[in-house]
ZAMIMAR-202829 format. One record per residue (C-alpha): residue in one letter; x, y, z. Coordinates in steps of 0.25 Angstrom, whole numbers, plus 5000, padded with zeros to 4 digits. Example, Ala and Ser with C-alpha at 12.3 -4.5 7.8 and 13.67 -1.06 7.14 Angstrom:
2
{'A', {5049, 4982, 5031}}
{'S', {5055, 4996, 5029}}
***
This chain:
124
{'X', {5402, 5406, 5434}}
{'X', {5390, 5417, 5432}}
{'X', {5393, 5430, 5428}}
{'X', {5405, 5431, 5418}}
{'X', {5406, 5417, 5417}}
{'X', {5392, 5412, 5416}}
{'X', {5390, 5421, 5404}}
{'X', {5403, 5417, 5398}}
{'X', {5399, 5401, 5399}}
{'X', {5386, 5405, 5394}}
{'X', {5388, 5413, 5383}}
{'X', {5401, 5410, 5378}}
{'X', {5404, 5400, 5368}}
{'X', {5420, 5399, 5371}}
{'X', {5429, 5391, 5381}}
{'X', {5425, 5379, 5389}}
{'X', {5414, 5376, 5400}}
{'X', {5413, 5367, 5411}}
{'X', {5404, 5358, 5415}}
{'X', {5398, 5363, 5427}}
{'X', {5400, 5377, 5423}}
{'X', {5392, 5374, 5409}}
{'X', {5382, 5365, 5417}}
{'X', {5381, 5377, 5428}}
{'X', {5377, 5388, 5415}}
{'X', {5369, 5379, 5407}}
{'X', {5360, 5377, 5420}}
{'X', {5359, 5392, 5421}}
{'X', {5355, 5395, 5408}}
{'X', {5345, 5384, 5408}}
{'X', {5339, 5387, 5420}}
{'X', {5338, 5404, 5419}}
{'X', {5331, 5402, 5404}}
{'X', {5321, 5392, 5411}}
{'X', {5319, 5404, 5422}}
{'X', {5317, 5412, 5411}}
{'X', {5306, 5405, 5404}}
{'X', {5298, 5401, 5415}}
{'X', {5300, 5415, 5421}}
{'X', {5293, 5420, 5409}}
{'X', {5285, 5410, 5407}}
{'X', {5279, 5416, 5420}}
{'X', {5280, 5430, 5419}}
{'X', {5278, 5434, 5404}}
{'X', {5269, 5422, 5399}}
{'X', {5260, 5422, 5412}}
{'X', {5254, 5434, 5407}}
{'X', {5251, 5429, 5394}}
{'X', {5238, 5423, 5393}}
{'X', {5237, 5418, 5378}}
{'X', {5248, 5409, 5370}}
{'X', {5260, 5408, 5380}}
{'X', {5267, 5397, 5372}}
{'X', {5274, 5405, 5362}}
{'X', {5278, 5417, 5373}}
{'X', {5285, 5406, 5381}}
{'X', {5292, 5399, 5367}}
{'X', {5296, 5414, 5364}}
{'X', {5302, 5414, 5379}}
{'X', {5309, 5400, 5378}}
{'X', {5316, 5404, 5365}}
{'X', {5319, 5417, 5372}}
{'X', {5328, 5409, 5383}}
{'X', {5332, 5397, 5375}}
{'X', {5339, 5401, 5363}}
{'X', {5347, 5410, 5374}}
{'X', {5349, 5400, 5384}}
{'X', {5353, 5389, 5372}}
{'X', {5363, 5400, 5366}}
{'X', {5369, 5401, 5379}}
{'X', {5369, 5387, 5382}}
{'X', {5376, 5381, 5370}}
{'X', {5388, 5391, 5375}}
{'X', {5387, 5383, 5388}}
{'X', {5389, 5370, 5380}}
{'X', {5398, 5376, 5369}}
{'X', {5407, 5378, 5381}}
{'X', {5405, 5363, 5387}}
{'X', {5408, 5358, 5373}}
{'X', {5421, 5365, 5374}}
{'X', {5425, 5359, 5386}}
{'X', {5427, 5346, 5379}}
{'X', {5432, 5352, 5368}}
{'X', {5422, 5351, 5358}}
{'X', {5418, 5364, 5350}}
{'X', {5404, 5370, 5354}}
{'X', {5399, 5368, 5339}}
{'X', {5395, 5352, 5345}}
{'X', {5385, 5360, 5355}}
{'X', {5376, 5363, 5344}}
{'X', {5376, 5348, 5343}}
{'X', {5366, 5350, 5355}}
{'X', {5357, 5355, 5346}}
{'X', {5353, 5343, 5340}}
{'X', {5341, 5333, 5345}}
{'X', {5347, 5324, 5355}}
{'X', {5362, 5328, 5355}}
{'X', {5356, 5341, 5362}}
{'X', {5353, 5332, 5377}}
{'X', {5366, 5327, 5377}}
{'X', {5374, 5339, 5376}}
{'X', {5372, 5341, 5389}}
{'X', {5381, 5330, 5392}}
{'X', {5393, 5341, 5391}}
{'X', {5387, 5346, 5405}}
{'X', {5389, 5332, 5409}}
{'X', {5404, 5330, 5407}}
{'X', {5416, 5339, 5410}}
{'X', {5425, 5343, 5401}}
{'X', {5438, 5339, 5394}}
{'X', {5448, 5344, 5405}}
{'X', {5460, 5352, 5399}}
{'X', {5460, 5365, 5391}}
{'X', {5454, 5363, 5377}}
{'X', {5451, 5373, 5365}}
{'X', {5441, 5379, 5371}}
{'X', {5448, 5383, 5385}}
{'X', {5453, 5377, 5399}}
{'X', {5448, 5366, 5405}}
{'X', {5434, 5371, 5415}}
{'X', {5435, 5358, 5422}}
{'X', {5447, 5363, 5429}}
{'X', {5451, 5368, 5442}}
{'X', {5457, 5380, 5439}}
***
């Protein structure tokens, strides 16, 4: 999963993700641009002594638009799983449709091959 194909499930916008592989990457992603704010949160704004609040809204625009970018891959390749285009992920976008797409990380695919690739809920 890490290495070639972690960059591939997060940066890519083609084929098909599973659930627990897409759940696995979203996780990360989450979880390293959290380190990342609060590790500079605590190294470069501690030394700052005046006016802090725009440094850290510099710092989370800084690691959100990339961390988002990388996870609407994540759910443009859930989407395709079940066969839908990953145009609908922008749907996430909007007030209050945005909670619920995470229910794609919820449910397994469609089994069987579609257009967007094999089936990843197989064995093989």
């Amino acid at each position: 999963m890490f290495g070639d194909g972690f960059l591939w499930a997060a940066g890519s916008f083609r084929g098909r993700l599973s659930q627990g592989s897409a759940f696995l990457v979203a996780t990360c992603l989450t979880l390293a641009s959290a380190a990342c704010i609060i590790l500079y949160y605590y190294t470069v704004l501690d030394y700052m002594p005046s006016e802090p609040a725009p440094e850290l809204v510099r710092a989370i625009l800084f690691e959100t638009l990339p961390t988002g970018w990388l996870l609407y891959a994540v759910n443009v390749k859930r989407l395709h799983d079940f066969g839908f285009s990953g145009w609908w992920a922008l749907a996430g976008l909007a007030p209050g449709i945005g909670d619920l797409i995470w229910i794609i990380y919820l449910v397994p695919g469609t089994g069987g091959p579609n257009r967007y690739g094999r089936d990843t809920n197989s064995s093989v």
